[in-house]
LOMAR-917309 format. One line per field, with one value per residue (C-alpha): residue in one letter; x, z, y. Coordinates in steps of 0.001 Angstrom, whole numbers, plus 500000, padded with zeros to 6 digits. Layout:
LOMAR-917309
r (A  ...) .
c1 (X  ...) .
c3 (Z  ...) .
c2 (Y  ...) .
end
This chain:
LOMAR-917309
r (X  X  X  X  X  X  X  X  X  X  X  X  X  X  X  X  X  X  X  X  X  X  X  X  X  X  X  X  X  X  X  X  X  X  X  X  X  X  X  X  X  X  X  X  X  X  X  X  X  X  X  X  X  X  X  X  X  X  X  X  X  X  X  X  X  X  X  X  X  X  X  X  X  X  X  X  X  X  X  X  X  X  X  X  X  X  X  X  X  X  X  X  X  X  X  X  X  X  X  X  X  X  X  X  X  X  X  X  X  X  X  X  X  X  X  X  X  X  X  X  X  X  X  X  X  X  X  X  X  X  X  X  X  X  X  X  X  X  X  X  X  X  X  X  X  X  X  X  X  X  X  X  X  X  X  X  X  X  X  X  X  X  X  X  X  X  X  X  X  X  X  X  X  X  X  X  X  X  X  X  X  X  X  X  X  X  X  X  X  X  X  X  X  X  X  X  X  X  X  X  X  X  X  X  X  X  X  X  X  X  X  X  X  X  X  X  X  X  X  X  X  X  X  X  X  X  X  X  X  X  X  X  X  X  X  X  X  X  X  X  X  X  X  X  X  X  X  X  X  X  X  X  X  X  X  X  X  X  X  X  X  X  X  X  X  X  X  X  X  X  X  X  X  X  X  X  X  X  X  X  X  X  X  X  X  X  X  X  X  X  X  X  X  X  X  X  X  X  X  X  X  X  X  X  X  X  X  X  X  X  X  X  X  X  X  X  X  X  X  X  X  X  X  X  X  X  X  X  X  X  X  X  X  X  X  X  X  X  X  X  X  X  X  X  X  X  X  X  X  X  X  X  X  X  X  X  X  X  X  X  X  X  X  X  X  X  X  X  X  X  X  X  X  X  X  X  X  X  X  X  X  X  X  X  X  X  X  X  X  X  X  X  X  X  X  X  X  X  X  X  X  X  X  X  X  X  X  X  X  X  X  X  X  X  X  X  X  X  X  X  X  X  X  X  X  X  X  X  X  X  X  X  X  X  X  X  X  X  X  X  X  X  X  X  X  X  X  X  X  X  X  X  X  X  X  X  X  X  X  X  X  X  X  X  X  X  X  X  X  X  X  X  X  X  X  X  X  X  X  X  X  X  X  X  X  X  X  X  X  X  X  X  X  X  X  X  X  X  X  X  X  X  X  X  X  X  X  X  X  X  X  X  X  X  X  X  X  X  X  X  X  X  X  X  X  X  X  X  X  X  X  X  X  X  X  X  X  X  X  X  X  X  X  X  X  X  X  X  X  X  X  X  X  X  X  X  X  X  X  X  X  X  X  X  X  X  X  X  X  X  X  X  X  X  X  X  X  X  X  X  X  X  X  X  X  X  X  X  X  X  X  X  X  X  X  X  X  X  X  X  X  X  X  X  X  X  X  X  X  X  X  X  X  X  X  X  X  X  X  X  X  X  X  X  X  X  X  X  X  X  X  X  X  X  X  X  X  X  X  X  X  X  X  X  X  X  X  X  X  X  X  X  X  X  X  X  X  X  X  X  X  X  X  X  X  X  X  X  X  X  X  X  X  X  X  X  X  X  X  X  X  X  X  X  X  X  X  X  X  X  X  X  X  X  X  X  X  X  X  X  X  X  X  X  X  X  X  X  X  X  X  X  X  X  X  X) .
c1 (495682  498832  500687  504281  506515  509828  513326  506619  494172  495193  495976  498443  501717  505064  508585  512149  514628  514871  517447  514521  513367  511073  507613  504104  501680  498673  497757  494338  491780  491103  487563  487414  488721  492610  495205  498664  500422  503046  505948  509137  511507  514248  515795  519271  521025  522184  524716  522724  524201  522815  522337  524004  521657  520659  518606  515779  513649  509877  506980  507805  505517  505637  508254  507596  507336  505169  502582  498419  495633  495490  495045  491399  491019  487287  486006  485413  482820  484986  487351  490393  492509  491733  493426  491296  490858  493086  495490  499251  501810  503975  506632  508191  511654  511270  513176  514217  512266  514047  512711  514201  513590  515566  514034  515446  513701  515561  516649  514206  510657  510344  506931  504450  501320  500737  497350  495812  492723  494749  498034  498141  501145  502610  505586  503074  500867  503626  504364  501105  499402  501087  499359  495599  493471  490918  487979  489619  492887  494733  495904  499475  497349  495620  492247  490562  490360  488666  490062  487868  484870  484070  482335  480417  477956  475656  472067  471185  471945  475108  473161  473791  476756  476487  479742  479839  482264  484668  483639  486469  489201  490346  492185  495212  498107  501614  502065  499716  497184  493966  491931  488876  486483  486177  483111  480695  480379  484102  483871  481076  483297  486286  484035  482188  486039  487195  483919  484401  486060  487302  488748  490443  491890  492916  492570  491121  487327  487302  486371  483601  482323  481828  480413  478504  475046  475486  478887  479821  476711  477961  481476  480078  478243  480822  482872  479963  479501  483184  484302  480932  481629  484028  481383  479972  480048  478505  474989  474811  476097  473405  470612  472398  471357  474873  474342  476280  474652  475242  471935  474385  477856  479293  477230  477863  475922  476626  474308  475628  474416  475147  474885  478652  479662  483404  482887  483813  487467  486364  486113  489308  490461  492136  489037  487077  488870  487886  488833  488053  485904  487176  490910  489089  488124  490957  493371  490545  490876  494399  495439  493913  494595  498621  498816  502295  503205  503033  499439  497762  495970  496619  494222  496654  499241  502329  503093  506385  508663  511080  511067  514322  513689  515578  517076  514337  511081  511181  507779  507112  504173  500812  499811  496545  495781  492902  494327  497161  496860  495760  498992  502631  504385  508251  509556  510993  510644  512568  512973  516228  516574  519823  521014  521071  520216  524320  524761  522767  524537  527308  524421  523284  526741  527548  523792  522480  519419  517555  516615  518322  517282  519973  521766  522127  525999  525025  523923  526704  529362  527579  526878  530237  532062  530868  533065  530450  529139  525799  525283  523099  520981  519824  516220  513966  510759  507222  506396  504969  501399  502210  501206  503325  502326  504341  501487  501137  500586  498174  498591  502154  503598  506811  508842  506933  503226  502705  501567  504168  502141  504766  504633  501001  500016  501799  500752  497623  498105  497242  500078  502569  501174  501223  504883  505676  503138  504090  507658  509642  511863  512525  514048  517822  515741  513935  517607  517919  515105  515682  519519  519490  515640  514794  511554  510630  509195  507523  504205  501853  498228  497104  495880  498522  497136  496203  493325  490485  489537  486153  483764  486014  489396  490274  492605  491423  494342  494301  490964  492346  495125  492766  491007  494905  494895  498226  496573  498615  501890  504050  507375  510529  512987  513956  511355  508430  505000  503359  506403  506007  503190  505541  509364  509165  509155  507380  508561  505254  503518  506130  505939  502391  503023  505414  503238  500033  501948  504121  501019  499772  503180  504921  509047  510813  512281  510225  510846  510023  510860  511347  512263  514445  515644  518491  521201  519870  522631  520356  517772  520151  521614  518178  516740  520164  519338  516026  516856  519005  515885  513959  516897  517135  514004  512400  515716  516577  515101  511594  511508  514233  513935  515140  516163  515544  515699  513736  514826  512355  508634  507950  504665  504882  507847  506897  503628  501178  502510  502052  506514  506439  505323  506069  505648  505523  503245  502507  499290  498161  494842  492656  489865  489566  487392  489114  487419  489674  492607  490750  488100  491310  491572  488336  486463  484159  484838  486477  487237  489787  492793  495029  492948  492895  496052  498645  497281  495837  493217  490394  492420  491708  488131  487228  488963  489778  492007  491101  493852  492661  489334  490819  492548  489500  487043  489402  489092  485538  484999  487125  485452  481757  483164  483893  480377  478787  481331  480488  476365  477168  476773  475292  477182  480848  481957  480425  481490  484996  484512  483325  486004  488589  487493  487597  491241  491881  490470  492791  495809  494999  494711  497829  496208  499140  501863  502258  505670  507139  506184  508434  510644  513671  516163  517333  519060  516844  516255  512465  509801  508113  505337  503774  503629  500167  500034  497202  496865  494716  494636  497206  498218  500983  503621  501420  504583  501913  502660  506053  508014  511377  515300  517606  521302  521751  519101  516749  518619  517376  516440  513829  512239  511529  509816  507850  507353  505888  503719  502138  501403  499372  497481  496476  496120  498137) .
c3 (496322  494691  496649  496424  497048  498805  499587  500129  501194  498891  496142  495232  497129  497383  495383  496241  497110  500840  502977  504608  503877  500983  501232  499452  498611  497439  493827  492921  492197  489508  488212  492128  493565  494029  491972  490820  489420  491722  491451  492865  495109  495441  492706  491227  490525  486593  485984  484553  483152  484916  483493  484196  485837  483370  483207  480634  478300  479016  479540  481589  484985  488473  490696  493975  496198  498799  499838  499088  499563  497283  493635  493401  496080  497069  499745  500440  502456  503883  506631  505798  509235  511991  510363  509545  505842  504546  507308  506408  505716  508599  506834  508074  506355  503862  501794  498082  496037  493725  490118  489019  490900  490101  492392  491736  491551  491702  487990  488448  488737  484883  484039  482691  481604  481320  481252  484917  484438  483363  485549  488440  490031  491986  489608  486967  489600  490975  487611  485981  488893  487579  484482  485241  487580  489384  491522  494558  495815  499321  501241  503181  506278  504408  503975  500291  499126  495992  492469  488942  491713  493680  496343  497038  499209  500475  501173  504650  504423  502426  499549  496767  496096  494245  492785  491278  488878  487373  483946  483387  482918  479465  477490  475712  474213  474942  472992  475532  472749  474000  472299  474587  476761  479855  481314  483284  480366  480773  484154  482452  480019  482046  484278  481433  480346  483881  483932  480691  480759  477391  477264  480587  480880  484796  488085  489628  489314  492902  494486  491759  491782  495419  496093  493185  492205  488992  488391  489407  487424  484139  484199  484602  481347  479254  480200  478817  475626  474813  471343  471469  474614  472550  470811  474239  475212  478542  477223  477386  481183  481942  480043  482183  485493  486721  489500  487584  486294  484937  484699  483266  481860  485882  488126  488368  491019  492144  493768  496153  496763  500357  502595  502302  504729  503261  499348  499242  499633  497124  494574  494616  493552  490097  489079  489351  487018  483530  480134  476653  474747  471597  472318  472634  469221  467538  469446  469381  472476  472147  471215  474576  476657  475609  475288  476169  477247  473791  472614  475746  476600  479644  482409  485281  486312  483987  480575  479415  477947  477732  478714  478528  479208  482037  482652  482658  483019  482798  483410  482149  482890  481592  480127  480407  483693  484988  488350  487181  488948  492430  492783  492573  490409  489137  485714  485450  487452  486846  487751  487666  487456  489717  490004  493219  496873  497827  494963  495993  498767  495862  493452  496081  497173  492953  492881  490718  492724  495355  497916  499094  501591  503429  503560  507161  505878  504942  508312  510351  508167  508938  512607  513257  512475  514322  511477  508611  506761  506559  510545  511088  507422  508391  508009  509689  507612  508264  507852  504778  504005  505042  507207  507411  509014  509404  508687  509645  507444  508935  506280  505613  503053  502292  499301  498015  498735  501875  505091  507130  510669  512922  511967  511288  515083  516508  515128  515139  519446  520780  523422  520553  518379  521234  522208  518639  519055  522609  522538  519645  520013  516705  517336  515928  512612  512908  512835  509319  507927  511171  512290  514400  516162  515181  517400  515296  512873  515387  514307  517312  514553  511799  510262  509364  511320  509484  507259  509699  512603  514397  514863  518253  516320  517658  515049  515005  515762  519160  519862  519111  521892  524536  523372  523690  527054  526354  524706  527669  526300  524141  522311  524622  521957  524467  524654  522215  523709  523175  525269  528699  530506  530609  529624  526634  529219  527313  529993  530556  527224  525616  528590  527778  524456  524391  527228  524805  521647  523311  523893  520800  519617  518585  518631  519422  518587  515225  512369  510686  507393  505693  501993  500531  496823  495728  495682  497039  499871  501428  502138  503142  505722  507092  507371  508989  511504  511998  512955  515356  516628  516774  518626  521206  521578  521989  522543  519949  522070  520852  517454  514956  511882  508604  505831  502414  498980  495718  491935  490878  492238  495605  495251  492286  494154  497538  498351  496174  496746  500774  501797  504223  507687  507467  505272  505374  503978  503636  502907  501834  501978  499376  500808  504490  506400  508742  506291  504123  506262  508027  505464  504115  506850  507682  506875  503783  502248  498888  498618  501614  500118  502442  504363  500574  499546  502127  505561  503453  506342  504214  503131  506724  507072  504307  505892  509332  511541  514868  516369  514143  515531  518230  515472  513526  516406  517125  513646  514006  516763  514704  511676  513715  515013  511383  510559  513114  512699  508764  509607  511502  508403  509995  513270  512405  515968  516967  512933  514115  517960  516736  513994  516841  519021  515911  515393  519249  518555  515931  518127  521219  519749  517105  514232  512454  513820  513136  512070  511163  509862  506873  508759  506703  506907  504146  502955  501422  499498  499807  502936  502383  505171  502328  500018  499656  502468  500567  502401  499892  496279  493775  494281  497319  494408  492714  492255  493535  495762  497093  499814  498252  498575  496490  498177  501406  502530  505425  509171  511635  513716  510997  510172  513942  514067  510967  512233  515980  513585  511638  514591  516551  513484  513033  516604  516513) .
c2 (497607  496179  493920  493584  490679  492458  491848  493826  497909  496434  497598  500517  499680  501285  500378  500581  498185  497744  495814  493622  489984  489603  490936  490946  493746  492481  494065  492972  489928  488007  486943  485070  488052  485962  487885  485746  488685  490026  492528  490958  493342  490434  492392  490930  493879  494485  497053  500009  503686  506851  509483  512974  515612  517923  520795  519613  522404  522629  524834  527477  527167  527990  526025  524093  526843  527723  524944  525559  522758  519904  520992  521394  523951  522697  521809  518084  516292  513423  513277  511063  512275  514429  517382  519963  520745  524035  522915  524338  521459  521253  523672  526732  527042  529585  528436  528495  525856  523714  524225  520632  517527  514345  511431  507543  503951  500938  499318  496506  498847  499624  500244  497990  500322  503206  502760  503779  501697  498565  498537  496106  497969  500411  501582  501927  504371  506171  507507  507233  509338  512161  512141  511302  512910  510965  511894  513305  513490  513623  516406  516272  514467  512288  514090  513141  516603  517671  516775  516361  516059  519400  517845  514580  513783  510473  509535  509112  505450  505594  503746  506207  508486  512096  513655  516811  517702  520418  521883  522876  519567  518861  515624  516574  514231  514250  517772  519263  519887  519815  516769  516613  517911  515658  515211  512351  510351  509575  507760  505551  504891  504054  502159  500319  499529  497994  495815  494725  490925  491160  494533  495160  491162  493108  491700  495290  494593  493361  496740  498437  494477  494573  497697  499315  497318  495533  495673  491927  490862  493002  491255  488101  489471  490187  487097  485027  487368  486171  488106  490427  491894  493938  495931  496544  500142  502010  502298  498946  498485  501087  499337  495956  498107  498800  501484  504445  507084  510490  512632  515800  516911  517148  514980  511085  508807  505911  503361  500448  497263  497394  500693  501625  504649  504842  504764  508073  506474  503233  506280  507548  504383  503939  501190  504369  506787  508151  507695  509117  507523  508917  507731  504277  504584  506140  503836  500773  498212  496605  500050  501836  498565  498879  502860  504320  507510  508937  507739  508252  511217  513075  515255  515549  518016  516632  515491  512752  514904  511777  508518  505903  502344  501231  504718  507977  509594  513114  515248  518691  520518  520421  523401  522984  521138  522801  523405  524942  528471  526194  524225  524171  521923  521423  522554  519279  516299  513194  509865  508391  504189  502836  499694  499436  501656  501065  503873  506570  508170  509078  510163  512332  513784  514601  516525  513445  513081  515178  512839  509389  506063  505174  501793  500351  500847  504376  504742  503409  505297  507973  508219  506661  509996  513046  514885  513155  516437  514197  514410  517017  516272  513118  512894  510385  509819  509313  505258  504343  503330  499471  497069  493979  490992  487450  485525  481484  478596  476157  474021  473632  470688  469545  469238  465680  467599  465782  467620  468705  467330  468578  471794  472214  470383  472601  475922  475108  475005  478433  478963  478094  481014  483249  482974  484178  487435  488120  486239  487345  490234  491747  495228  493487  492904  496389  497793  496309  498587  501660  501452  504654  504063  500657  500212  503181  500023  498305  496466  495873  496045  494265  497389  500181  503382  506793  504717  506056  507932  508045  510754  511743  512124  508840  506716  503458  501161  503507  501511  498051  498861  499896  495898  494747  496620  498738  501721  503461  502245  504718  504409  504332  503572  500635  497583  496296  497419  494432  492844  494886  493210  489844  491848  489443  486524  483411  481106  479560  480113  477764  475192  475365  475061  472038  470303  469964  468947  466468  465049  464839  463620  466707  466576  469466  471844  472465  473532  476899  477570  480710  481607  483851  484011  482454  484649  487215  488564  491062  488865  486179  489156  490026  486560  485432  488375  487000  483339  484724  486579  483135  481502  484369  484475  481043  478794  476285  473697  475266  476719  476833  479240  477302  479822  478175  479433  479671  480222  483399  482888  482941  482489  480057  477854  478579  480060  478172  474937  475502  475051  477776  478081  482051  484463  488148  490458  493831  495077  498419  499909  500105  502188  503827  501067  498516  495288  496191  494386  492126  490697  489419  486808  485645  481814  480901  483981  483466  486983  486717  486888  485852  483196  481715  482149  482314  481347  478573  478377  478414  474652  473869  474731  472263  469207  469468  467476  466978  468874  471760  472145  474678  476928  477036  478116  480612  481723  481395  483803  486364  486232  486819  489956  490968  489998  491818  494970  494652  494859  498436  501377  504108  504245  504959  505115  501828  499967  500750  499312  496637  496128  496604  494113  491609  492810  492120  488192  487905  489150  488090  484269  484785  484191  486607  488273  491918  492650  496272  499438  501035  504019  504980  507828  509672  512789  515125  518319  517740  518045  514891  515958  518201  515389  513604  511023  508479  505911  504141  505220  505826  509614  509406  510072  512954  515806  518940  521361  520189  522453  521321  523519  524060  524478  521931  519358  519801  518979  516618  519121  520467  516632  516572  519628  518666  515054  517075  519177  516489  514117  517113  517785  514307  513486  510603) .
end
C-alpha cells in the first residue's frame, strides 16, 4: 500500500491536506521489500488559479442516479464485510443526481504516472483507478465484487487461484477508439512487466513476490540479466515457472507458494492488473513505463478529456466500458487543484466544488452561529481506510549519531511504554482532525477495522478487544476506552516507571522528540496541542514532548538517521488478512517494514544492550503469536484468534501506540456511503454508481441515518 508522510496494508493510501501532525503511509518495497519513496503532506502552500466551474462537452451517458451493485454485476465468491452481496447503499433520498461533479485535491498532489502498474502513490491511483479496471472491485461495504473477473474461486487448500474472466472488455485510447481486445494474456503481460527489474524500476513487487510461486525468483532473474531482461517477455516468466497461467482467452490461475486463504484480496491489487502487450510495443518500455494520459490506453469506466498541470483533470465517459449499461457514472467529473483546505468552504459556497472538509476554523465559525446556513448540512463522514499508530524508537540518536541512552533506557522499560498507551489523553488533539466529536478518531487497534470479518460476522479488531478485555466498552463521546479501567490514572505505572530507570541511572523528566517541518504552521498548531497533551497527561516531571523541525525529508533528515523517539504512521491495508499490519512489526523479518525502518528494533535485535533484553523478549513473544497465527490457512476463525491475541501482546506491552482514526466533516452534494469503501486496493476513488444531488447538500440528519444504515449492514 502507499504510505504517506502527512501534515500520513500498505500500499494505496489517501491524499488531502489535513490539520494533523505529519504522517506516513507506507507505499511499497524495494528489491528488500523497504521502499524510500514517500509523498509528503507537509505541503507549503503556493498560490495557485482555480478554475471557474464549467459545464465541459462529452459523450452523452447516463448521470449518477440511482445506486446498482458494483459495475460488473456478478456474483463474487469472497466476503470483504458482513454485508450481504446486492445489498442497497444506505440511500433513501430520492433525489436529483448531479450530472457534473467537481471534487478538489490539494495543489501539492499532482500526479506522477499514469501508469497503474508503475505508480507508487495514491494521487496517481485515485485518478488512475478511473481509467483501468482490475480484477475485482468493491462494493459500498467493502465486499470485492466482480470486475474484468466474473468469479474466482480456490483449491481446498488455498494453493491455487482460478479467475474467470469477461469476454467482453476492450483497450481503447484517449479518443475512446477501441484498439484491443483484452484478454488473459494481458495480466501475464502486466505481471511479466511488474516482475521485470529492468522495466518496472517500482518498489510494488513485494506482494506478487511474496505470494505467487516464482515471482521473487523471476525478479531476481531479470535483475541479474541486466540490459537483456528488456527483451524478456511473459513466455519467458512461464518457461522460468512463475505460478501464472492462462490455459484460455478468460481464465487465469494462479499458484502460491504458501496456502494463502485471502489472495482473493492480494488480486485486486494494482501489482496484479493488465496491460496491452501491443501498447508495449508501439510505445516500447520507456514509452509504456512514462505513458500519460494521452498515450495510454484505457479499460475502465472514464477517459481524460483534459488535464492542466497543477490545476485539472476532467473525465468523460468511456464509450465503450463494458459495464456501461451495469453502472452509473457522471457526464463529467473533475478534479479541481487548491492551494490550500482554508479555501474551500468559499469554493463550495460559489458552486466551485461539490463536496468540502472542513477546517477546525470552518467548524467553529460554523457551530458558533445557530443562524450559519451550513448548520443543518454538516456531514460527519465515515473514517478513512487508516490506521495510525505513534510508533517508538528503541534506538534513538542524537544530532552527532550517538545513542541517545536516556531516551532509549527508558523506553525500552515496560511500565514507561504503558503510561503512554494507557496514560495519554489525546481527545484535545483528536479535536484538531474531529472538532464537533473528537473521540470520534479514537485509535484503541493496531489494525484499522473493516479489513476482515470471521466466518460469524465478527470484525476482527472486535476480537482483539475482548484479548484487551474492553470489547464491552462503546463510544460515549466523553472518555478514551482504553482509559476507563484506571480513568486515565497512570499514577503507579509512572512511579513504576521512574523507580526502575532511576536505577539504572535514568534522569527525569525525558525527553521526547517529535518533528515537524519547518514552517509548517499547521503542524506547529497540532504538535503544540500535543505537548500540551504529554504535559497534562504525564506531568513535566516525567516526559516532556520536544517539537523540532526539519528542512524537506522527514525520513531523509529525521527518520533514517534515528532523531526521533515518535513518529506517527498510518498504515493502509494492502490485502484483507491481519499480517498485513502486524508482519510489519515483528523480529528477523526483513520484510517488516516498520520494525526496519522506523521502530528501528530490528537495530536492536542485532546488538543488544542489557537493559534491552526486556523490550526484545517482549517483542519476542509477539512475533511467535504472528508465527503461529501465520501457520493457521484453513481455519479462518481460529488464523484471526490467533492474530488477535498477537495484536493484544503488542498492546498490552506498548510496543506502539495506536493513535486516531481519520473522521472529518464536510459539506456535501454527494452520499459518500455509496462510494466504494476498499479498504485495500486502489478503487475507493472509482466515480461508479454515486447517489449524488444537485440543489442543497445532504443534512446531518440524513449522514446519520446513512452512517446507522451502514454500521447494521456491516455489523460493526
Amino acid at each position: 500500500m502507499l504510505e504517506y508522510e502527512r501534515c500520513g496494508p500498505g500500499r494505496f493510501v489517501r491524499f488531502g491536506t489535513r490539520s494533523v501532525p505529519f504522517f506516513a503511509f507506507r507505499i511499497g518495497k524495494k528489491e528488500n521489500n523497504i521502499s524510500e519513496e514517500r509523498i509528503s503532506m507537509n505541503i507549503d502552500f503556493e498560490s495557485r488559479n482555480i478554475t471557474r466551474r464549467s459545464f465541459l462537452k462529452g459523450a452523452g451517458v447516463v448521470g449518477a442516479a440511482g445506486l446498482l451493485s458494483a459495475c460488473g454485476g456478478s456474483k463474487s465468491n469472497n466476503s470483504g464485510s458482513t454485508a450481504a452481496s446486492g445489498v442497497e447503499a444506505p440511500n433513501s433520498t430520492g433525489a436529483t443526481p448531479l450530472k457534473e461533479y467537481i471534487s478538489w485535491e490539494s495543489a501539492n498532489r499532482e500526479i506522477e504516472s499514469w501508469n497503474l502498474l508503475y505508480s507508487q502513490t495514491l494521487s496517481d491511483a485515485n485518478v488512475v483507478t478511473n481509467l483501468w479496471d482490475g480484477l475485482m472491485s468493491f462494493d459500498c461495504y467493502g465486499k470485492l465484487v466482480p470486475a474484468i473477473a466474473t468469479s474466482w474461486e480456490a483449491n481446498e487448500d488455498s494453493t491455487v487461484w482460478t479467475f474467470h474472466l469477461r469476454d467482453d472488455v476492450d483497450w481503447c485510447d484517449v479518443n475512446g477508439e477501441v484498439k484491443s481486445h483484452l484478454t488473459s494474456k494481458d495480466f501475464l503481460v502486466g505481471f511479466e512487466w511488474v516482475l521485470n527489474a529492468l522495466k518496472n524500476e517500482a518498489f510494488n513487487t513485494s506482494m506478487p513476490s511474496e505470494t505467487v510461486v516464482g515471482a521473487a525468483e523471476y525478479y531476481d532473474l531479470t535483475k541479474d540479466k541486466g540490459d537483456a531482461a528488456a527483451d524478456m517477455t511473459y513466455e519467458d516468466m512461464l518457461a522460468a515457472g512463475v505460478g501464472i497461467e492462462a490455459p484460455d482467452d478468460y481464465t487465469l490461475v494462479f499458484t502460491c507458494k504458501n496456502p494463502c486463504p485471502y489472495f482473493d484480496t492480494v488480486a485486486a491489487y494494482n501489482s496484479f492488473y493488465p496491460a496491452s502487450e501491443d501498447l508495449i510495443n508501439e510505445l516500447g518500455i520507456d514509452g509504456f513505463r512514462a505513458c500519460d494520459y494521452s498515450t495510454m490506453w484505457y479499460n475502465g469506466p472514464y477517459l481524460i478529456e483534459e488535464y492542466i498541470q497543477q490545476n485539472t483533470k476532467s473525465f468523460i465517459p468511456n464509450p465503450n466500458y463494458y459495464a456501461a449499461n451495469d453502472c452509473t457514472r457522471f457526464e463529467h467529473h473533475t478534479i479541481t487543484m487548491i492551494p490550500d483546505r482554508s479555501m474551500g468552504l468559499q469554493l463550495y459556497e460559489n458552486g466551485e466544488v461539490d463536496n468540502i472538509d472542513l477546517t477546525e476554523s470552518n467548524l467553529t465559525t460554523i457551530t458558533s452561529d445557530s443562524n450559519n446556513e451550513h448548520n443543518k448540512f454538516l456531514c460527519e463522514k465515515r473514517p478513512t481506510k487508516f490506521s495510525y499508530q505513534m510508533h517508538l524508537n528503541f534506538q534513538r540518536k542524537d544530532e552527532n549519531g550517538n545513542l541517545d541512552e536516556n531516551w532509549n533506557k527508558a523506553v525500552s522499560n515496560r511500565a514507561f511504554r504503558q503510561c503512554f498507551y494507557k496514560g495519554i489523553d489525546f481527545t484535545n488533539y483528536y479535536a484538531r482532525t474531529n472538532k464537533i466529536n473528537p473521540l470520534k478518531c479514537e485509535n484503541d487497534y493496531y489494525t484499522m477495522p473493516g479489513v476482515c470479518y470471521n466466518t460469524k460476522g465478527e470484525e476482527y479488531t472486535t476480537l482483539v478487544a475482548k484479548e484487551m478485555g474492553f470489547d464491552t466498552e462503546k463510544y460515549d463521546g466523553k472518555t478514551m476506552i482504553r482509559h476507563r479501567d484506571n480513568g486515565g490514572d497512570i499514577a503507579d505505572l509512572k512511579k513504576q516507571a521512574m523507580e526502575e530507570l532511576s536505577a539504572i541511572g535514568v534522569t527525569f523528566p525525558v525527553h521526547c522528540y517529535h518533528y515537524i517541518k519547518s514552517g509548517d504552521t499547521t503542524a506547529l498548531d497540532t504538535a503544540t496541542v500535543l505537548k500540551q497533551c504529554f504535559s497534562e497527561s504525564f506531568g513535566d516531571d516525567f516526559v516532556v514532548l520536544d517539537i523540532g523541525t526539519y528542512v524537506s525529508s522527514l525520513y531523509k533528515e529525521v527518520r533514517n538517521v534515528q532523531l526521533h523517539s515518535i513518529l506517527q504512521n498510518g498504515w493502509g491495508a494492502d490485502f484483507g488478512d491481519p499480517v498485513n499490519f502486524l508482519g510489519q512489526e515483528v523480529l528477523s523479518d526483513d520484510n517488516a517494514y516498520y520494525a526496519q525502518t522506523t521502530s528501528w528494533i530490528a537495530a536492536v535485535e542485532a546488538d543488544p544492550k542489557d537493559y534491552q533484553k526486556e523490550l526484545l523478549a517482549d517483542y519476542q513473544e509477539f512475533t511467535d503469536l504472528v508465527t503461529e497465527a501465520k501457520a493457521i490457512v484453513t481455519d479462518t476463525d481460529a488464523r484471526y484468534a490467533a492474530f488477535a491475541k498477537a495484536e493484544a501482546s503488542m498492546l498490552n506491552n506498548a510496543l506502539c501506540v495506536p493513535c486516531l482514526y481519520e473522521v472529518f466533516w464536510c459539506l456535501t452534494h454527494v452520499n459518500e456511503y455509496t462510494k466504494i469503501n476498499a479498504m485495500y486496493g486502489p478503487c475507493n476513488y472509482k466515480a461508479v454508481n454515486w447517489e449524488t444531488r444537485q440543489g442543497d447538500g445532504y443534512t446531518t440528519e440524513e449522514y446519520e441515518a446513512f452512517s446507522a444504515a451502514f454500521n447494521a449492514a456491516t455489523k460493526a
